[in-house]
N, C-alpha and C positions, 0 to 999 in steps of 0.2 A: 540676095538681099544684101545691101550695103550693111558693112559694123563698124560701128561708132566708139571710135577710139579712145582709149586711157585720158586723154589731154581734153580732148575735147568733152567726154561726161563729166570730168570735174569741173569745167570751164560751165557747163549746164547747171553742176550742183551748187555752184557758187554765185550764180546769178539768179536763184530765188527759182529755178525749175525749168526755165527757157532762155535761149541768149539767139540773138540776131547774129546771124553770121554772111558776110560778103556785104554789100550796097549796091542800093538803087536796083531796077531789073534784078541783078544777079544775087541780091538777097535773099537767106534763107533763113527762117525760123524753125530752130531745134529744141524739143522740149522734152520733158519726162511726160511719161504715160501718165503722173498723177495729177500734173497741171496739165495736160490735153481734157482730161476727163472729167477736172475739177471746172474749166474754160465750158468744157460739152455741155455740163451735166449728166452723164454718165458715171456712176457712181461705180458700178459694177461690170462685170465682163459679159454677161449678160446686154445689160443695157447698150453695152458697148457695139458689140456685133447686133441687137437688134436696131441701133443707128446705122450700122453699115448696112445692114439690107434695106434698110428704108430709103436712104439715100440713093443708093443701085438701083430699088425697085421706082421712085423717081425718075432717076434720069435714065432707065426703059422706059417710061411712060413719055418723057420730053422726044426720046429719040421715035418713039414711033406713032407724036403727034397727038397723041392723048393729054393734051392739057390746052390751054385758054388765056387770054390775054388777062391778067391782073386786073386789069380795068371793070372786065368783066365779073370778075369775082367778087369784087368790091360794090358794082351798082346790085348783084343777087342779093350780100349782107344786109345790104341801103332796104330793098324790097322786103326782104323774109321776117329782118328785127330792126328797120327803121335806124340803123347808124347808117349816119352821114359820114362816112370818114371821104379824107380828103386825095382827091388825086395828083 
């Protein structure tokens, strides 16, 4: 695991939690775990790791084709409670 260096956390703590580092492409966003969480909504570590498995268990579902065109989800909604939302 990468550590994040003396210069660089202050440089994070001074910029309100998160600071933009590199441009363009090669840009990176570095933040504190309280503004990741605060950003999530993950309040707790808990919450946290149960975002991470949902996410994971997500994208094994993308990965082995168990999921459906958006489009389609949207005309079920239209059917089931009659929103029209827009495509």
């Amino acid at each position: 695991m990468a550590q994040l260096t003396e210069e660089l956390r202050q440089a994070v703590d001074s910029h309100c939690g998160f600071l933009e580092v590199g441009a363009g492409d090669a840009a990176y966003v570095v933040m504190s775990m309280s503004v990741f969480r605060e950003m999530m909504g993950v309040g707790s570590e808990d919450d946290y790791q149960a975002s991470l498995r949902a996410i994971e268990q997500g994208w094994n579902d993308i990965q082995a084709g168990r999921s459906r065109p958006l489009d389609h989800f949207f005309d079920e909604l239209d059917r089931k409670y009659e929103i029209h939302a827009s495509s």
